[in-house]
C-alpha positions in Angstrom: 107.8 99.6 103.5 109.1 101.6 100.3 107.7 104.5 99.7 106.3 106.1 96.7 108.6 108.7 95.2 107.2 110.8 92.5 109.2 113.8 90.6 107.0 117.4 90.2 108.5 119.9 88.0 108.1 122.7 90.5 106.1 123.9 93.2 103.2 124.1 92.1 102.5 120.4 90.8 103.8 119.4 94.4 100.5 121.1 95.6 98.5 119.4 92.4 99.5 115.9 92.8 99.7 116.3 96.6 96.0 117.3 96.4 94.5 114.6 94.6 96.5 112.3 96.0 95.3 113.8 99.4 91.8 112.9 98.3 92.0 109.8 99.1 92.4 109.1 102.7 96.3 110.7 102.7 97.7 113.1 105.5 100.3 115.5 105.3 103.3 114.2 107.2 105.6 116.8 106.3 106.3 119.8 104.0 108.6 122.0 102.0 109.0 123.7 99.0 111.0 120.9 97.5 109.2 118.0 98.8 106.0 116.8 100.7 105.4 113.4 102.3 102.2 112.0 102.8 100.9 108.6 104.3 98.1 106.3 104.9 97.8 104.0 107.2 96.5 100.9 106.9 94.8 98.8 109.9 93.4 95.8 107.9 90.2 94.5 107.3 87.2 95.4 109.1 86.1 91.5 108.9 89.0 90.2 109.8 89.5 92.6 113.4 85.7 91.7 113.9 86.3 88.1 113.3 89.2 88.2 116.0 87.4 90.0 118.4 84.5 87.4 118.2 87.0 84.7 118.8 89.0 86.6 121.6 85.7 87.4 123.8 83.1 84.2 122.7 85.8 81.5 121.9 86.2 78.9 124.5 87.1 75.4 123.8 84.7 73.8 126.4 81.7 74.6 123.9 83.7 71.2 122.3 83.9 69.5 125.6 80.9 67.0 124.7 81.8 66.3 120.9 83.5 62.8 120.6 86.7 63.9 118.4 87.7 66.3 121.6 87.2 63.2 124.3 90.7 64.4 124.8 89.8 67.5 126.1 88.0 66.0 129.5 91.2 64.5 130.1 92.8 68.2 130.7 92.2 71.2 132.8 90.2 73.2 130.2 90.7 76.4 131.6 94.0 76.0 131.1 93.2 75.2 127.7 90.9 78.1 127.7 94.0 80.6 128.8 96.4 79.2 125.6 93.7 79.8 123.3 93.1 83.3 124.4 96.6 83.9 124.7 97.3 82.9 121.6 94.3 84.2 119.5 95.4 87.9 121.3 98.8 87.3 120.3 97.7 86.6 116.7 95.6 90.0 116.8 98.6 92.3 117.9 101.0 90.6 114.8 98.0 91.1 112.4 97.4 95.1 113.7 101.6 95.3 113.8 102.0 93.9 110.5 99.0 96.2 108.8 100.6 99.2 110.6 104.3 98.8 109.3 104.6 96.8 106.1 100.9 97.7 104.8 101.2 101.4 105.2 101.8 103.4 102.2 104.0 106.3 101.8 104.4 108.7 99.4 107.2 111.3 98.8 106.3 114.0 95.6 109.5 116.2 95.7 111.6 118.5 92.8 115.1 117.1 93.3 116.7 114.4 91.4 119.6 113.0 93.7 120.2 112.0 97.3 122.5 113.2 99.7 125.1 111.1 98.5 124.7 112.0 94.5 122.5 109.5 93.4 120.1 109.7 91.2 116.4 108.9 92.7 114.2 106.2 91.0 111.1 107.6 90.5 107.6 105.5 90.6 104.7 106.7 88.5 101.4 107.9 89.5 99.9 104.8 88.3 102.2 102.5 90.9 100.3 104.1 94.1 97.5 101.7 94.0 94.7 104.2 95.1 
């Protein structure tokens, strides 16, 4: 995850970009007079953890024991094939939360300077590049 870097003259448009950017949904991470970082986090879609949770508690594959495509299934201990499918339906949930949490997340960094630590000039991102 990149974050955001947008340049403020002083500051004063720190504080005016910070708060309208703030607005919608940001917290303050951190502070200074030559910089503030703000982030959102982003958990996914409402449907989607719904849809998971739906699958993880009410999902069994011996609602499919009687169908004739799964005649397979009687051959097999279905709980076992219960456990898999739960197992793997949790396991799916925790990448989906992880991967909302730390590539989905968006940062954004409004600061005065022009250059790193090492000399090098910072490229900067424009307001219209935040998607918010």
């Amino acid at each position: 995850m990149k974050p955001v870097i947008l340049k403020a003259k002083d500051e004063k448009e720190i504080t005016k970009l910070a708060r309208h950017i703030l607005k919608k949904g940001f917290k303050e991470v951190s502070k200074d007079e030559n910089h503030i970082i703000l982030k959102k986090r982003n958990f996914g879609s409402m449907i989607t953890h719904v849809c998971f949770l739906l699958l993880i508690l009410f999902g069994s594959i011996s609602f499919f024991q009687d169908i004739p495509i799964f005649n397979f299934i009687k051959k097999y201990n279905i709980n076992f094939i219960d456990y898999v499918l739960q197992y793997f339906l949790c396991s799916c949930y925790v990448v989906y939360i992880v991967f909302n949490l730390f590539m989905k997340t968006k940062v954004v960094l409004i600061t005065t300077e022009t250059k790193d630590a090492d000399g090098n000039p910072i490229e900067f991102n424009m307001i219209n590049d935040l998607d918010i």
